[in-house]
Backbone as CSV, one residue per row, in Angstrom:
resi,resn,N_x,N_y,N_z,CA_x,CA_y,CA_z,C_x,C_y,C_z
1,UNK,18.454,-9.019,-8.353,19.449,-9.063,-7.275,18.982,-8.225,-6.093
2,UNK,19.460,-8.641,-4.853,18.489,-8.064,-3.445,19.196,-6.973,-3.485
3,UNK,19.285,-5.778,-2.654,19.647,-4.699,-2.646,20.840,-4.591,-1.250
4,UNK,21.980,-4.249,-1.369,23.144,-4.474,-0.206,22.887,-3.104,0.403
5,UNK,22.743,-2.985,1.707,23.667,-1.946,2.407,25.022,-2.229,2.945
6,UNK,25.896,-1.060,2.953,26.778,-1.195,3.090,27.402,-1.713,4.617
7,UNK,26.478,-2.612,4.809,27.527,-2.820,6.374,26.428,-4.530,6.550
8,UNK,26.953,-4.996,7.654,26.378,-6.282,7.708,25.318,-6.030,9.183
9,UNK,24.572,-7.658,9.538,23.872,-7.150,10.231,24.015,-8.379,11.396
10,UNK,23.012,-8.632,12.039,23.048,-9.553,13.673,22.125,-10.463,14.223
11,UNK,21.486,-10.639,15.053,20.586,-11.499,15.473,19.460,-11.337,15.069
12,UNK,18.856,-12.680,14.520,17.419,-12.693,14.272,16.588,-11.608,14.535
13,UNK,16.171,-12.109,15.685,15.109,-11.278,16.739,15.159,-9.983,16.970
14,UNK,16.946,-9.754,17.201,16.971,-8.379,17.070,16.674,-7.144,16.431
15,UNK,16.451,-7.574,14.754,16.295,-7.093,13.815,14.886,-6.457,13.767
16,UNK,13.803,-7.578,14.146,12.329,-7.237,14.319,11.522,-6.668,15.630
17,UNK,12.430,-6.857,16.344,12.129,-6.481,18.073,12.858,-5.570,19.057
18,UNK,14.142,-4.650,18.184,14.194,-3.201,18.554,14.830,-2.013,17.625
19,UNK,14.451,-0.935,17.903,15.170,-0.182,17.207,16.904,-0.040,17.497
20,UNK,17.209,0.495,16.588,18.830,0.898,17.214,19.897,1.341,15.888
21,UNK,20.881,1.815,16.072,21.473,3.016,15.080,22.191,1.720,14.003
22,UNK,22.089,1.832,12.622,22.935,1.321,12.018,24.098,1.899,11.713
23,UNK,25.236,1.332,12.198,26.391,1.566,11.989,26.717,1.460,10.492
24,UNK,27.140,2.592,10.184,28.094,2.845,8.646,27.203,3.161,7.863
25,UNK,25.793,3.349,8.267,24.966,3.872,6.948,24.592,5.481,8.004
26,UNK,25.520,6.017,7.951,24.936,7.539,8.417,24.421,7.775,9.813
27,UNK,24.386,6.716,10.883,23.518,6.272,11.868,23.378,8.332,12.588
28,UNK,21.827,8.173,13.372,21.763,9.168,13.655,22.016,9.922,14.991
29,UNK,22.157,11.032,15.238,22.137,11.346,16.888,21.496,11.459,18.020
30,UNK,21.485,12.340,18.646,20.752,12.419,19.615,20.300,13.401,19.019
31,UNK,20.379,14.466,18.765,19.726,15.651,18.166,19.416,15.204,16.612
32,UNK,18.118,16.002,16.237,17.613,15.475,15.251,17.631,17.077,14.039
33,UNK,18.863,16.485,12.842,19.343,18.029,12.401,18.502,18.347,11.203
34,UNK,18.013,19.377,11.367,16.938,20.649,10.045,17.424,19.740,8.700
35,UNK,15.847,18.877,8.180,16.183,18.503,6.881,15.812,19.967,6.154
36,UNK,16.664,19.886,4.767,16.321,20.788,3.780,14.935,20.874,3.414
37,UNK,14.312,21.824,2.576,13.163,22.022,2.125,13.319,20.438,0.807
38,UNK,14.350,19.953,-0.178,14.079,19.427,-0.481,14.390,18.033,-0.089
39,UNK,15.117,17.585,0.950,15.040,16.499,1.823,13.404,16.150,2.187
40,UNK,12.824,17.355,2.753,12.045,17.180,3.166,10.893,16.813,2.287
41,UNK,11.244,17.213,1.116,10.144,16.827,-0.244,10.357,15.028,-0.396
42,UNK,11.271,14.650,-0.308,11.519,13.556,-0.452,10.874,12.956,0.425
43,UNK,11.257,13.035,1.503,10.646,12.360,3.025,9.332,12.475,2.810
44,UNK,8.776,13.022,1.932,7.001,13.073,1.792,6.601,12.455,1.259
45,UNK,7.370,12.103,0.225,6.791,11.593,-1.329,7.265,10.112,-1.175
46,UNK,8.211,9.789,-0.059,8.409,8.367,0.484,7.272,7.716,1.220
47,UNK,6.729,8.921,2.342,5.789,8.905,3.449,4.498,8.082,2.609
48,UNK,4.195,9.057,1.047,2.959,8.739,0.671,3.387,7.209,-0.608
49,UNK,4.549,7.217,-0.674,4.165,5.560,-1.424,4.104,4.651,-0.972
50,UNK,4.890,4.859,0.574,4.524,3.938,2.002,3.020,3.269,1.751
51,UNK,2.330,4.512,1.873,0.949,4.313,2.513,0.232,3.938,1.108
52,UNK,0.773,4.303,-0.024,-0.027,3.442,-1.096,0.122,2.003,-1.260
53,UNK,0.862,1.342,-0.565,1.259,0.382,-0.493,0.220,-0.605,0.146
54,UNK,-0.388,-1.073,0.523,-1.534,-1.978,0.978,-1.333,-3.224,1.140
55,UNK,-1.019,-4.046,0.456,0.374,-5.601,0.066,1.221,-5.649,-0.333
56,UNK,2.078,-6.644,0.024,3.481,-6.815,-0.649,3.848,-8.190,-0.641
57,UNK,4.672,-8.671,-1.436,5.183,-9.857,-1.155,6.078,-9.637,-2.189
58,UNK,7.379,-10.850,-1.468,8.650,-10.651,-2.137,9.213,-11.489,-1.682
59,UNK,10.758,-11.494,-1.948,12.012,-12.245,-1.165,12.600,-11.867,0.113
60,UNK,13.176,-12.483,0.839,14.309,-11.549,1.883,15.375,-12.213,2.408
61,UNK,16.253,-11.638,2.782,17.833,-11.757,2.838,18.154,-11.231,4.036
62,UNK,18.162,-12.008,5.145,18.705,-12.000,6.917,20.135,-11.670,7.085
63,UNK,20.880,-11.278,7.211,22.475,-11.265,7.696,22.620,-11.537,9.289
64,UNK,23.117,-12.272,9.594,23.713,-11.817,11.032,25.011,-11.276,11.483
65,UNK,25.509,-11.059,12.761,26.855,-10.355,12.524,27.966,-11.316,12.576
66,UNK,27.544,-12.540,12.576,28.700,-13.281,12.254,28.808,-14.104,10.842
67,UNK,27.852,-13.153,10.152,28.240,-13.571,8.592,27.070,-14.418,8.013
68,UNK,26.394,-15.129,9.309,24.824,-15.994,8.673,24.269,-15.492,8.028
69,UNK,23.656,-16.140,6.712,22.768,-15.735,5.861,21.528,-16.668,6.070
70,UNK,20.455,-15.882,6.070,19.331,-16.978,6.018,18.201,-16.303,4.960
71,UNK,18.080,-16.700,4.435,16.394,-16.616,3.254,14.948,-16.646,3.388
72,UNK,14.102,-16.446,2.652,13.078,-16.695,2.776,11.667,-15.851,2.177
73,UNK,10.434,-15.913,2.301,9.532,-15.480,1.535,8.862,-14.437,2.620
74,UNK,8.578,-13.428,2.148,7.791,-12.359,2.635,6.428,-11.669,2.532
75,UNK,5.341,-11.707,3.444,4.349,-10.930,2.816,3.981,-9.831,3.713
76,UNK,3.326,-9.221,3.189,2.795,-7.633,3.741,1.021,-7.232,3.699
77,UNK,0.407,-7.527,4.856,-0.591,-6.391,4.543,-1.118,-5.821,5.657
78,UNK,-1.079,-4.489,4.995,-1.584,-3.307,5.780,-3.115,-3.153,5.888
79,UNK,-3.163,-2.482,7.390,-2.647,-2.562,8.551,-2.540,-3.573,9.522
80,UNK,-1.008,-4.141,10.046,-0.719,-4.305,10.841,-0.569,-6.308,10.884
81,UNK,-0.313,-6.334,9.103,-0.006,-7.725,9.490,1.339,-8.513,8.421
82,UNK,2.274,-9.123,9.322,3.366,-9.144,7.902,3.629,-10.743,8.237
83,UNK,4.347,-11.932,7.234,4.996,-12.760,7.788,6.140,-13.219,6.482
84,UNK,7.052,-13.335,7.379,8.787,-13.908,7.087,8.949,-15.172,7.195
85,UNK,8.652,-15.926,6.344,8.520,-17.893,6.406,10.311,-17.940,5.785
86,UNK,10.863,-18.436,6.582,12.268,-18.769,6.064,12.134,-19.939,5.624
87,UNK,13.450,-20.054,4.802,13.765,-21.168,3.975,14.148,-22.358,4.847
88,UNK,13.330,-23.647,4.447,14.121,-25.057,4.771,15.912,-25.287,4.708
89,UNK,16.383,-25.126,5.279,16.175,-26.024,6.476,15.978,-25.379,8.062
90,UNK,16.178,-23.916,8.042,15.846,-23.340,8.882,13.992,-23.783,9.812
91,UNK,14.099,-23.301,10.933,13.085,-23.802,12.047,11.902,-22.553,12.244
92,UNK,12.400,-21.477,12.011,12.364,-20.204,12.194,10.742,-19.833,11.452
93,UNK,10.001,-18.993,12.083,8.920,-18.332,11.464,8.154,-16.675,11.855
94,UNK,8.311,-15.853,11.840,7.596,-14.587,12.135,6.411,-14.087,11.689
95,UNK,5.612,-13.747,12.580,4.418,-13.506,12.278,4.071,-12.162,12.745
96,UNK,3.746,-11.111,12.177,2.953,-10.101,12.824,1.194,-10.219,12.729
97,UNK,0.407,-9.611,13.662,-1.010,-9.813,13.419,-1.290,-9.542,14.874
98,UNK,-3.105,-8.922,14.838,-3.132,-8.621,15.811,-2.756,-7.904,17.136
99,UNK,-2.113,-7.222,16.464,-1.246,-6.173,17.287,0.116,-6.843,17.934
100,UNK,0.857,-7.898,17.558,1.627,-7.938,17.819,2.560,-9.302,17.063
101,UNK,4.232,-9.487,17.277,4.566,-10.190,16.669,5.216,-11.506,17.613
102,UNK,4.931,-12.523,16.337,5.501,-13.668,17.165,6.638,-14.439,16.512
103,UNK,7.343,-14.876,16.961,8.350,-15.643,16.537,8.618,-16.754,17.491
104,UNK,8.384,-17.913,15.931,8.615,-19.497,16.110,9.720,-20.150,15.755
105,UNK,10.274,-20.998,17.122,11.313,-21.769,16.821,11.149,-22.969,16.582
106,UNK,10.853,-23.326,16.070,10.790,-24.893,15.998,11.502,-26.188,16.633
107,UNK,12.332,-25.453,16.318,13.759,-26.751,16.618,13.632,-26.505,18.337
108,UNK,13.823,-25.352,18.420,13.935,-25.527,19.958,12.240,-25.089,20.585
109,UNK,11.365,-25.499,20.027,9.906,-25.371,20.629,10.133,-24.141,21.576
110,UNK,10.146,-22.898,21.080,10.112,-21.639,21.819,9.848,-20.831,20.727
111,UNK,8.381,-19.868,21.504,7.709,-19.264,20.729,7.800,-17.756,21.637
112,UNK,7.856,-16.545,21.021,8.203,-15.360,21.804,7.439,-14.545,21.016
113,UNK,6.930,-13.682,22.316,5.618,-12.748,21.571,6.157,-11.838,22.407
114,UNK,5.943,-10.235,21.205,5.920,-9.116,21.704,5.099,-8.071,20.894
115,UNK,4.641,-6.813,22.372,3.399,-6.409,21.012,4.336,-5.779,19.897
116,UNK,3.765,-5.327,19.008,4.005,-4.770,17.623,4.531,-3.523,17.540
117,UNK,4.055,-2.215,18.435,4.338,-1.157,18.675,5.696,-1.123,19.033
118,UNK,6.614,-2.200,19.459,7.804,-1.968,20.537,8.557,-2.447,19.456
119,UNK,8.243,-2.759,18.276,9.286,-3.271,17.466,9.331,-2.003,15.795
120,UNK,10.290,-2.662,15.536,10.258,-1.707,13.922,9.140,-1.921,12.988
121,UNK,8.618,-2.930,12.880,7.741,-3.291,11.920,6.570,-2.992,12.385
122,UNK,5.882,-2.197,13.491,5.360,-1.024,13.728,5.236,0.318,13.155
123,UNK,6.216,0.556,12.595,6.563,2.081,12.126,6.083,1.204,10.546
124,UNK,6.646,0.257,9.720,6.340,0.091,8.108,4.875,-0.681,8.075
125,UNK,4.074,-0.755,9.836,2.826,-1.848,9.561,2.033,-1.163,10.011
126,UNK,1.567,0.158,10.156,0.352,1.402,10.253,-0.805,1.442,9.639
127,UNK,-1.465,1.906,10.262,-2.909,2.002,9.632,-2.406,2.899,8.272
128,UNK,-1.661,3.977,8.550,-1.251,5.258,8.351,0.287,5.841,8.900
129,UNK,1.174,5.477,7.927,2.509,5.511,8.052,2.990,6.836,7.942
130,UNK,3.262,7.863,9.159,3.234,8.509,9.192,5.516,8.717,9.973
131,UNK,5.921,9.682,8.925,7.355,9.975,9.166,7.575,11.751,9.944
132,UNK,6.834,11.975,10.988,6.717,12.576,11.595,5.260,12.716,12.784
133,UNK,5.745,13.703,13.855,4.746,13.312,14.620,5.386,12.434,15.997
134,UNK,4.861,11.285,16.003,5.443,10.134,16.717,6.864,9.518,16.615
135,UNK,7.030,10.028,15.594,8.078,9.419,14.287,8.948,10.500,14.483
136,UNK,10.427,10.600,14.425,11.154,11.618,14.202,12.114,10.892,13.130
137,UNK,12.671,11.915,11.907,13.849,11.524,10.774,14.597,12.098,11.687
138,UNK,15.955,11.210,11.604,17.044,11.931,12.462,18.281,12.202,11.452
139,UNK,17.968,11.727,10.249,19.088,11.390,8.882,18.155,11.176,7.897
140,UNK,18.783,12.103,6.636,18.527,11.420,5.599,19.615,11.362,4.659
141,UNK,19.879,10.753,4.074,21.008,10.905,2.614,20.551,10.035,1.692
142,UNK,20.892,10.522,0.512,20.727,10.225,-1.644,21.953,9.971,-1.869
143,UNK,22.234,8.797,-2.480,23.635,8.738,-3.032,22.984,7.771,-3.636
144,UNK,23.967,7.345,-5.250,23.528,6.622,-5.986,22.523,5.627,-6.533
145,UNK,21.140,6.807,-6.180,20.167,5.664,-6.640,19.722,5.235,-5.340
146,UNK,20.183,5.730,-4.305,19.419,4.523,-2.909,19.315,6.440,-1.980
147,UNK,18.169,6.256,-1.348,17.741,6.788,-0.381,18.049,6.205,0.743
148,UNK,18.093,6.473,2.113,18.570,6.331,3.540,17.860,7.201,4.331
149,UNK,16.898,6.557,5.170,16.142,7.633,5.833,16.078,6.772,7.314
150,UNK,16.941,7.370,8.445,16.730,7.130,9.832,15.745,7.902,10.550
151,UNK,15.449,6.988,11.453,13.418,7.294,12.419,13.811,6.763,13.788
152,UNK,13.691,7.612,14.796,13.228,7.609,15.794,11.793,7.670,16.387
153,UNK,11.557,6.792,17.514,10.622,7.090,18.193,10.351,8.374,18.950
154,UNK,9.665,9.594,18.554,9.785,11.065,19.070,9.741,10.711,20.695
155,UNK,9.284,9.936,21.001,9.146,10.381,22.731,9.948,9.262,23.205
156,UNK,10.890,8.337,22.468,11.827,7.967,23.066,13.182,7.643,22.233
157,UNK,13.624,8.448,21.802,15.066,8.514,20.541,15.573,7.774,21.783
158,UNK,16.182,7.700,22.871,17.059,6.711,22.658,16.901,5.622,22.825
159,UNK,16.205,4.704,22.477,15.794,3.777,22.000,16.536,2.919,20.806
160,UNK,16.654,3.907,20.644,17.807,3.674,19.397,17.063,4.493,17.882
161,UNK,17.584,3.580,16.701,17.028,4.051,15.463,17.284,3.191,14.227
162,UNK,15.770,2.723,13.468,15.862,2.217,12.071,15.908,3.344,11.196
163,UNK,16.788,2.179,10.323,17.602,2.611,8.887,16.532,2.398,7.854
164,UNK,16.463,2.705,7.171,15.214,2.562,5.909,16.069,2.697,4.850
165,UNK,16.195,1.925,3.408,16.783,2.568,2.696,16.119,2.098,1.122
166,UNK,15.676,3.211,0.118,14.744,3.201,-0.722,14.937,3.312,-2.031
167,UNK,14.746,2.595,-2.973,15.271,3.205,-4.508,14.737,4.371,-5.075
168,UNK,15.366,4.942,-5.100,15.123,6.583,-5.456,14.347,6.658,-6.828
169,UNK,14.481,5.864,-8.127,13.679,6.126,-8.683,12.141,5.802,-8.856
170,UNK,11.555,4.532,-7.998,10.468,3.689,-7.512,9.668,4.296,-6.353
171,UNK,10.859,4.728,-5.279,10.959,4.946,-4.061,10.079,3.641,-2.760
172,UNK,10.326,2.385,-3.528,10.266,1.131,-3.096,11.501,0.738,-1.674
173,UNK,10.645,0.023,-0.728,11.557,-0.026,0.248,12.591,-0.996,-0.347
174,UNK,13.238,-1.327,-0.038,14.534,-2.293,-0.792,15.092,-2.921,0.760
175,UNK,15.280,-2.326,1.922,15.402,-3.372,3.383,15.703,-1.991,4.444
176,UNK,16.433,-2.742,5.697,16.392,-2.042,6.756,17.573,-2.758,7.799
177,UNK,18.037,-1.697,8.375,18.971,-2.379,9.431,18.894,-1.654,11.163
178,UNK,18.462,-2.839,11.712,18.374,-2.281,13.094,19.440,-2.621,14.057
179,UNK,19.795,-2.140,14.808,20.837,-2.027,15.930,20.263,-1.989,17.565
180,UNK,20.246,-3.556,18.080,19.917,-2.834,19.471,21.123,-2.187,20.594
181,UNK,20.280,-2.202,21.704,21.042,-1.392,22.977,22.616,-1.873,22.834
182,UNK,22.561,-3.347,22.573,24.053,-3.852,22.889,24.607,-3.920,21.455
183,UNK,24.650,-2.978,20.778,25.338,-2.718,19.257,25.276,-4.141,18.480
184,UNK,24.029,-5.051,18.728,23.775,-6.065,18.067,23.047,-5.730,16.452
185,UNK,23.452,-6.179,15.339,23.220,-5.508,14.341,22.136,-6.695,13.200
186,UNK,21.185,-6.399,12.519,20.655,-6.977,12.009,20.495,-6.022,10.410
187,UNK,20.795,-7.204,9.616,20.249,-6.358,8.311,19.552,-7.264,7.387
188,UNK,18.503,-6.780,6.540,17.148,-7.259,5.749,17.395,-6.434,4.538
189,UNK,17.690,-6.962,3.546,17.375,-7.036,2.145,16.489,-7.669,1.712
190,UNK,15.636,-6.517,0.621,14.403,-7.079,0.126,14.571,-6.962,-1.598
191,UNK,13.699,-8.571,-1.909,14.032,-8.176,-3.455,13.215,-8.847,-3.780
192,UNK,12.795,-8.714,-5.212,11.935,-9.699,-6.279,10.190,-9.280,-5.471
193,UNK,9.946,-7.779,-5.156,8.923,-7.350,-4.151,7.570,-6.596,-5.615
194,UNK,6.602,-7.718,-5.221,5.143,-7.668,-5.734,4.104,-6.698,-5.182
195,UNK,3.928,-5.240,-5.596,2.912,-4.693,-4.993,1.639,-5.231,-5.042
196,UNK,0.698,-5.074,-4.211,-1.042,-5.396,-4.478,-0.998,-6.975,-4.679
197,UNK,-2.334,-7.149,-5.029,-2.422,-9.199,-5.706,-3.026,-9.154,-4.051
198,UNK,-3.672,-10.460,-3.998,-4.222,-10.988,-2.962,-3.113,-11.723,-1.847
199,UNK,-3.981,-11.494,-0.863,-2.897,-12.060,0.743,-3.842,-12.569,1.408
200,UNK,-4.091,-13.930,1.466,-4.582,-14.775,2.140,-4.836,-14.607,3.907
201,UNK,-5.735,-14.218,4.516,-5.367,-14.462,5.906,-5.318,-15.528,6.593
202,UNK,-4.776,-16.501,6.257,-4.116,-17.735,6.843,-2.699,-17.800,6.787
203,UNK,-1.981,-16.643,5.716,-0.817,-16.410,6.123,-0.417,-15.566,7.226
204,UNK,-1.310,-15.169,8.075,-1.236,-14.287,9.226,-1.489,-15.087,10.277
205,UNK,-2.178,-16.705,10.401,-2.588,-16.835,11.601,-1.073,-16.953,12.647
206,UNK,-1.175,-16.309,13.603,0.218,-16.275,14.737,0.320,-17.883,14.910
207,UNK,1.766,-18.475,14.800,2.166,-19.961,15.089,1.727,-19.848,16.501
208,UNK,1.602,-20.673,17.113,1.307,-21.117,18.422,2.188,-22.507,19.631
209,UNK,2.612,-22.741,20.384,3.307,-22.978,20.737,4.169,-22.660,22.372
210,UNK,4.953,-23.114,22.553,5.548,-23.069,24.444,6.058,-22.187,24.348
């Protein structure tokens, strides 16, 4: 079963193409408050299974904020290339690679590219995933089994801020919810997620298109 956060989420695009505060999971401030010595143990030991991570592939689970659900298959490899093939009957395709991501519409032949850095999947698609530095935690909280760790961009928090949220005993990402400027909300549940195994790079080539 995919993993719920507690709140729902919003537009496609929005989700992969800005940061911004998730509402109802702890969202963070403008000031960024003194994690504990053992918060901060955590935030490390997340930092480094991040980066052991190299491939992935799995399921995923789209919400929008008016209740859409959409599906689909996921892969991961580091550095700096991911893609989100949704389910038939959907039109829809995302690609990261090459420093940046693209997203294909099909139905309506519109293809939108932006680089990679300006989006969230920047911060989980690093050479070297680093949760400080560039990176600021602005939140963290543990409650039952799920970790919650909010990230700002250090040289531009308001920008907004992704939600991360992790199974505490794995410390496996499980999804993420981003919020842009206009309190548009997106949330990603991840499940049925395969570390390592081979990743084809033809699942990376960027769709192409008007």
């Amino acid at each position: 079963m995919p993993f719920r956060f507690p709140v729902c989420g919003s537009l496609i695009l929005t989700g992969f193409l800005f940061f911004g505060v998730g509402q109802g999971i702890h969202p963070a401030h403008a000031a960024s408050p003194e994690l504990s010595p053992v918060d901060q143990g955590w935030v490390e030991r997340i930092q480094d299974r991040m980066n052991a991570v190299t491939t992935l592939r799995g399921r995923f689970e789209q919400i929008a904020a008016d209740g859409q659900r959409t599906t689909g298959d996921v892969w991961l490899s580091r550095p700096g290339r991911m893609r989100f093939q949704y389910d038939k009957p959907s039109p829809l395709l995302l690609v990261a690679n090459d420093g940046k991501v693209v997203f294909r519409d099909a139905q309506l032949d519109q293809t939108t590219e932006i680089p990679l850095e300006r989006t969230p999947l920047g911060l989980l698609l690093g050479a070297h995933i680093t949760l400080s530095g560039n990176v600021t935690v602005t939140n963290f909280h543990r409650e039952n089994g799920v970790i919650q760790i909010a990230a700002v961009r250090t040289a531009t928090p308001g920008e907004g801020t992704l939600v991360m949220a992790f199974d505490e005993k794995f410390l496996t990402l499980r999804g993420w919810v981003v919020v842009d400027a206009q309190g548009k909300q997106t949330q990603v549940n991840l499940s049925d997620l395969v570390a390592g195994g081979d990743a084809p790079a033809k699942l990376f080539v960027l769709p192409e298109g008007n």
